[in-house]
C-alpha positions in Angstrom: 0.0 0.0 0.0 1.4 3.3 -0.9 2.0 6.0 1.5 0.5 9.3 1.2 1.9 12.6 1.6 1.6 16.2 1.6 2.1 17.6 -2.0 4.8 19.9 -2.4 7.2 21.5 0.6 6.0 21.8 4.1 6.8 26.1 3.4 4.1 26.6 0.4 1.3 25.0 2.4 1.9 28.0 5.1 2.4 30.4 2.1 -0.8 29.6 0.5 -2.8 29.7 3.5 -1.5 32.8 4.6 -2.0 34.3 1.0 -5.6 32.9 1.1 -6.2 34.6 4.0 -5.6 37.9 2.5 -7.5 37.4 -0.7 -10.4 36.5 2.0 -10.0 39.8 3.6 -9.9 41.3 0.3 -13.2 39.5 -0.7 -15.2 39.9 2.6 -14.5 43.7 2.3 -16.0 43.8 -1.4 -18.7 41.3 0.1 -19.4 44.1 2.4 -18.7 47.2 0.7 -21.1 46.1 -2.2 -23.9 45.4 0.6 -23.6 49.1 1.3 -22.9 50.4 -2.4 -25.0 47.9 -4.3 -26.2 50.8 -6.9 -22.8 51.7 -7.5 -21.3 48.1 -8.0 -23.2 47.4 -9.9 -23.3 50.0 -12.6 -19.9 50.0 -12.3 -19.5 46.4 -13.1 -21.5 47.1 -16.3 -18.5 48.5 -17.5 -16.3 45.3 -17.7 -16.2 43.1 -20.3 -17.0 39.8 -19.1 -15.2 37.9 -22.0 -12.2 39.3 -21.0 -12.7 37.4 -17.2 -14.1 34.1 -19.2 -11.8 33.8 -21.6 -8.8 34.0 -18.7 -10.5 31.7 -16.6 -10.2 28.9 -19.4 -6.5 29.9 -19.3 -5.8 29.7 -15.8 -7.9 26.2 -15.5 -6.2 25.0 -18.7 -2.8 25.8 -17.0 -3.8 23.7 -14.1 -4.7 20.9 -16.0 -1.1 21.2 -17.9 0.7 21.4 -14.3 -1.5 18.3 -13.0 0.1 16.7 -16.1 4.0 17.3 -15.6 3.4 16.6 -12.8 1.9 12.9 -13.3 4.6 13.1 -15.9 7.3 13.4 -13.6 6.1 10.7 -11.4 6.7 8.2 -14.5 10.3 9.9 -15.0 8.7 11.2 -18.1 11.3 14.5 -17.9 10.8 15.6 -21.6 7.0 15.7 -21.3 7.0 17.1 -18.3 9.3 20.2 -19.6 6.5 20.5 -22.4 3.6 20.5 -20.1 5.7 22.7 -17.9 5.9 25.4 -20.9 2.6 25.0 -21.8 1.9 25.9 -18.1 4.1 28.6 -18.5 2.2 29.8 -22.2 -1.5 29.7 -20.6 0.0 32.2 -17.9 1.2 34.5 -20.2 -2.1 34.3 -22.5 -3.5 35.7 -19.0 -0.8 38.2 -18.7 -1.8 39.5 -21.7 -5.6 39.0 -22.2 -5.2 41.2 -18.2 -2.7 43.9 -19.4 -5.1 44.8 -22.8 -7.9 45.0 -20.1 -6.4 46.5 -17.9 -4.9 48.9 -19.8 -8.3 49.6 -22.1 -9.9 50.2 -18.6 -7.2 53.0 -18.0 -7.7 54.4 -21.3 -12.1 54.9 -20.2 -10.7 56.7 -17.6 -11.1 53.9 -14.4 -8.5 54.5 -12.0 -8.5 52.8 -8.1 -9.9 56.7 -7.0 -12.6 56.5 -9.3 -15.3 54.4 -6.6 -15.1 51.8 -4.4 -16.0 49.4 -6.9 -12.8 50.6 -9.3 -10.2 50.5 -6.0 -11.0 47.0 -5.2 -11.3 45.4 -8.7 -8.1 47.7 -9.8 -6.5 46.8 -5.9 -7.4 42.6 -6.3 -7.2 41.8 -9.6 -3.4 43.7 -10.2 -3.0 42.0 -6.8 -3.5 38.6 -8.8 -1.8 39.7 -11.6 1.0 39.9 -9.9 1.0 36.3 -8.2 0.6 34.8 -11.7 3.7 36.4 -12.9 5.4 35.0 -9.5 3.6 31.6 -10.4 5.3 31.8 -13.9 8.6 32.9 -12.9 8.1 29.5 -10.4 6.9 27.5 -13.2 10.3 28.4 -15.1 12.7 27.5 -12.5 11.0 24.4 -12.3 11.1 24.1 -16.1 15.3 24.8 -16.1 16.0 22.6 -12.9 13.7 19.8 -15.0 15.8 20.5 -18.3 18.9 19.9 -16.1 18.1 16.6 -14.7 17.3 17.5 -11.2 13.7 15.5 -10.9 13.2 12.3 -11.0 10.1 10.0 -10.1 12.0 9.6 -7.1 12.3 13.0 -6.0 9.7 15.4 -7.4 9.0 17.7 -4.7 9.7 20.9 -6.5 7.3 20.0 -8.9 4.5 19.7 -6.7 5.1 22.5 -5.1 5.2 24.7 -7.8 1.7 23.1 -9.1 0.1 23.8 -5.5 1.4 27.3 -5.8 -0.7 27.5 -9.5 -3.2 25.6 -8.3 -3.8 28.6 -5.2 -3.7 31.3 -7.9 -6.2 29.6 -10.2 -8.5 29.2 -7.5 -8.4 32.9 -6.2 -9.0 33.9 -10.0 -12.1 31.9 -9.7 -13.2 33.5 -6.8 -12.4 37.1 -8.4 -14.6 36.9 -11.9 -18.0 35.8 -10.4 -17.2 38.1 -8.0 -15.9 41.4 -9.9 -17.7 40.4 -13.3 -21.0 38.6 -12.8 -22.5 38.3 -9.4 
């Protein structure tokens, strides 16, 4: 019977909780703040373009399926498939990097800026806030990717790899808390 264990390091476990934790504050205060403001939400939510948030949902969740992969492939000493899955990881991150940057910057352009309402400071305060743990998830994904290349994984000792696709995993799941949240509910 095999073991089980913890996926990934001991360290990304505490990480992610404590980075959940402040994506919950963050939520809880929009939660609230929209209670209060519900007029102003949601005519300011009107404004987004809900394809945008689809369409980089289906790239974050794609990405996660790609990082389940390497690292399935791993565990079978599979090293060149897991590099590819690892890139193509690393490619649905960047389609999100830049599906978010021509949003955010078109947003910018109509004139939304985090003093515009409270709706604009926390979609402009979580969703950069995001942004900004998927390019930390892709800069993970590419030292993972290198060490791979090099020969340091094996189906004996894939630890790395796990804990880079936990890390992934945490910012996929806070992006599918954000777009109900900022572009439907």
């Amino acid at each position: 019977m095999q073991k089980k264990h913890l996926s990934g390091d001991l360290a990304i476990w505490f990480f992610i909780y404590a980075e959940l934790v402040v994506f919950g504050i963050f939520f809880l205060s929009y939660a609230i703040s929209r209670r209060f403001n519900l007029d102003l939400f949601t005519s300011s939510q009107a404004a987004l373009d809900p394809s945008f948030g689809a369409f980089n949902t289906v790239l974050l969740i794609t990405g996660s399926y790609f990082v389940v992969q390497a690292v399935q492939s791993i565990a079978k000493n599979q090293r060149q498939k897991t590099s590819f899955f690892l890139l193509a990881t690393l490619a649905m991150g960047m389609g999100f990097v830049v599906v978010k940057s021509i949003e955010f910057w078109g947003k910018y352009q109509e004139g939304f800026r985090l003093s515009s309402n409270t709706f604009f400071m926390f979609y402009w305060s979580m969703t950069f806030f995001h942004y900004m743990h998927v390019l930390l998830g892709m800069v993970i994904i590419v030292a993972i990717w290198l060490k791979n290349r090099r020969g340091g994984y094996s189906a004996d000792n894939y630890t790395g790899i796990e804990t880079g696709a936990a890390y992934w995993h945490m910012v996929d799941l806070v992006w599918v808390i954000l777009f109900p949240l900022l572009y439907v509910l």
